[in-house]
C-alpha positions as CSV (number, residue, x, y, z in Angstrom):
1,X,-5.6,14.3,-11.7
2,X,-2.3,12.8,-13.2
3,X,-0.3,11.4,-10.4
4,X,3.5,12.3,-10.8
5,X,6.2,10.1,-10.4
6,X,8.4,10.4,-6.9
7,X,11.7,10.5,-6.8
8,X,12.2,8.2,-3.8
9,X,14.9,5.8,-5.4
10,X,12.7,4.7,-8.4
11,X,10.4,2.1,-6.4
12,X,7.4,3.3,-8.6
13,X,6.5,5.2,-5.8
14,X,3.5,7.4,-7.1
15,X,2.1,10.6,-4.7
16,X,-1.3,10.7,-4.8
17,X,-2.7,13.6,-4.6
18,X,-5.0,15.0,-1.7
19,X,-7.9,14.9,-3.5
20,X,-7.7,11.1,-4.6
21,X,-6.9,10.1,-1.0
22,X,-10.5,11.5,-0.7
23,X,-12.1,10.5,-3.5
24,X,-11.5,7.1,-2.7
25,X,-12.7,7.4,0.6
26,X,-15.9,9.2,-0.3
27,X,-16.3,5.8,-1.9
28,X,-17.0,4.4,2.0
29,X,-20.2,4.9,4.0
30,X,-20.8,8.0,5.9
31,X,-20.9,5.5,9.3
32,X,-19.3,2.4,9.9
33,X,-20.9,-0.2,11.8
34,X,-17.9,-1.8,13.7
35,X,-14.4,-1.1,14.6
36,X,-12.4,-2.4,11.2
37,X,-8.3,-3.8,10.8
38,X,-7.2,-1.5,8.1
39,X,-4.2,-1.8,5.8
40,X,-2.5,0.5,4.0
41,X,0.4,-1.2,1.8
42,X,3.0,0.8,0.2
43,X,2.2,3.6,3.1
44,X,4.8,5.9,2.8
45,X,3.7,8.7,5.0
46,X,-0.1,6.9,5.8
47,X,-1.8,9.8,3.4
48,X,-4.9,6.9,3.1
49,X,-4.5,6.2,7.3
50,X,-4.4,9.7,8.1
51,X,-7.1,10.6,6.3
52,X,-9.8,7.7,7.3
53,X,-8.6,8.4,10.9
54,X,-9.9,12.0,10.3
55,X,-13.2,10.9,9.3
56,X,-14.0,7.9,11.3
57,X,-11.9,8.5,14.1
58,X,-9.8,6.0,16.5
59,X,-12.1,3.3,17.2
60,X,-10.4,0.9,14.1
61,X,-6.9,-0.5,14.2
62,X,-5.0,0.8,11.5
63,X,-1.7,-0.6,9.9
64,X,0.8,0.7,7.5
65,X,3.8,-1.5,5.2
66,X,6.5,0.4,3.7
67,X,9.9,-0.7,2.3
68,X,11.1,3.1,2.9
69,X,11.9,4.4,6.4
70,X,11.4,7.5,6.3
71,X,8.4,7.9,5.2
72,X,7.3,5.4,7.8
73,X,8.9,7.5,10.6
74,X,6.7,10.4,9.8
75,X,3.6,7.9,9.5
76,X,4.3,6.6,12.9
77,X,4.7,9.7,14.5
78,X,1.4,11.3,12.5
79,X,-0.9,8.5,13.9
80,X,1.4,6.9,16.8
81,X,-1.7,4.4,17.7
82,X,-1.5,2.8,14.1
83,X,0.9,-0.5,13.8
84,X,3.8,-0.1,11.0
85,X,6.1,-2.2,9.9
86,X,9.1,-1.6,7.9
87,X,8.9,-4.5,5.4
88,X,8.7,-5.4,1.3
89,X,5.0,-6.0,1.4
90,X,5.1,-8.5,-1.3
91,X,7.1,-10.9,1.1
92,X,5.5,-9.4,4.4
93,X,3.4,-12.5,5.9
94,X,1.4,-11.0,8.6
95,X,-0.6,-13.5,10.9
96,X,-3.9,-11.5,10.8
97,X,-6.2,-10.4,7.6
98,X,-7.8,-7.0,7.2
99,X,-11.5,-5.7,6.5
100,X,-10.5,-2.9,4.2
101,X,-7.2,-2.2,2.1
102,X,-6.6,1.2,1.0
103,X,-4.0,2.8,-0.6
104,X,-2.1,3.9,-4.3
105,X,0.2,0.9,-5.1
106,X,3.7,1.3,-6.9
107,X,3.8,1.2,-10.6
108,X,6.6,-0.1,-12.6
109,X,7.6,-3.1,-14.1
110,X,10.7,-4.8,-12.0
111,X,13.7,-4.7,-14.4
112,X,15.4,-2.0,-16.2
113,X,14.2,-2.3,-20.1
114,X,11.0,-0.9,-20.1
115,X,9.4,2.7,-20.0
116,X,8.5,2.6,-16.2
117,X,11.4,0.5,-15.3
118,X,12.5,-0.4,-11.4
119,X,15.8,-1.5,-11.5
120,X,16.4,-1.4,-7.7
121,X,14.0,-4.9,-7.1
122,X,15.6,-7.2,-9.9
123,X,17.1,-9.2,-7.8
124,X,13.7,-9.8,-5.8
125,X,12.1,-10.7,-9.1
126,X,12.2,-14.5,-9.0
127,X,11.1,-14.5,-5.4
128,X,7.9,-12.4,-6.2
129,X,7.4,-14.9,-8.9
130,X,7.3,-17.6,-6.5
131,X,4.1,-15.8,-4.5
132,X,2.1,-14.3,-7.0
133,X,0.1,-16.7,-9.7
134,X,-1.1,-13.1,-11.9
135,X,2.8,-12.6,-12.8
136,X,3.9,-13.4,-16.2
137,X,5.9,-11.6,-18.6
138,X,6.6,-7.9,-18.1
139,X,4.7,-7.6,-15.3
140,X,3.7,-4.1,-13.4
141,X,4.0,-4.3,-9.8
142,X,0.8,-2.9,-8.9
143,X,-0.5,-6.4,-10.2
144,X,1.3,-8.1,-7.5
145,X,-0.2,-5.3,-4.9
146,X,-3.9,-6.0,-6.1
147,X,-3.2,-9.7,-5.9
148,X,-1.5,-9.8,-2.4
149,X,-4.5,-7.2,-1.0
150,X,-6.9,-9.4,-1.7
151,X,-5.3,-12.4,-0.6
152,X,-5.2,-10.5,3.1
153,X,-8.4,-9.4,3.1
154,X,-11.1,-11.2,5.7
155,X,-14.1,-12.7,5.3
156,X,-15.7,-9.6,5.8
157,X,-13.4,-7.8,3.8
């Protein structure tokens, strides 16, 4: 399963196929034992939300970050009781933390002189390098997802 790379304005947006979406879910337990908060960063179109909606149904809050809108729209209007918010979800601050974070982060390294280069957030480089303590050198942006994800994860998380 080779992801391919999207060509959504070079964001290191990678698709993940339908069969990783479950995969990773298989992962979970058959039942859940409470309603959960959960996150998907770098939605896009929710493919992560959508499917644990499908297999644990509506009982959990569930809540999507993208930078594209777009993509968003159509996660909105796929699972209109889920909470989305257009925003960079390295800067997004949101006032609540999650029990589970799902999702296929972007891959790249922020600049334009390497192999998987993404041009498009240099000028947001030193402000990402303010937030994340993990970021040194030619960094790869799903770094900075894994770091920020656990940061917002609860106790129970």
């Amino acid at each position: 399963m080779s992801p391919r790379r999207a060509s959504l304005g070079g964001l290191g947006v990678v698709e993940t196929p339908a069969a990783g979406v479950e995969a990773m879910l298989s992962l979970l337990p058959e039942r859940l034992s409470s309603s959960l908060k959960v996150l998907e960063p770098a939605c896009g179109e929710a493919p992560f939300l959508r499917a644990f909606a499908r297999k644990y149904g509506s009982s959990h809050r569930l809540y999507g970050v993208d930078v594209r809108s777009e993509p968003l729209a159509a996660a909105a209007q796929a699972l209109p009781l889920a909470h989305f918010f257009h925003a960079d979800y390295l800067l997004w601050n949101p006032s609540e933390r999650f029990d589970l974070i799902l999702g296929n982060p972007p891959y790249g390294i922020v600049g334009d002189a390497s192999h998987y280069a993404i041009p498009e957030l240099l000028t947001q480089k030193p402000i990402y390098k303010k937030f994340f303590t993990t970021w040194f050198g030619k960094y790869n942006l799903y770094g900075a997802f894994i770091e920020k994800s656990i940061r917002l994860l609860s106790d129970r998380g």
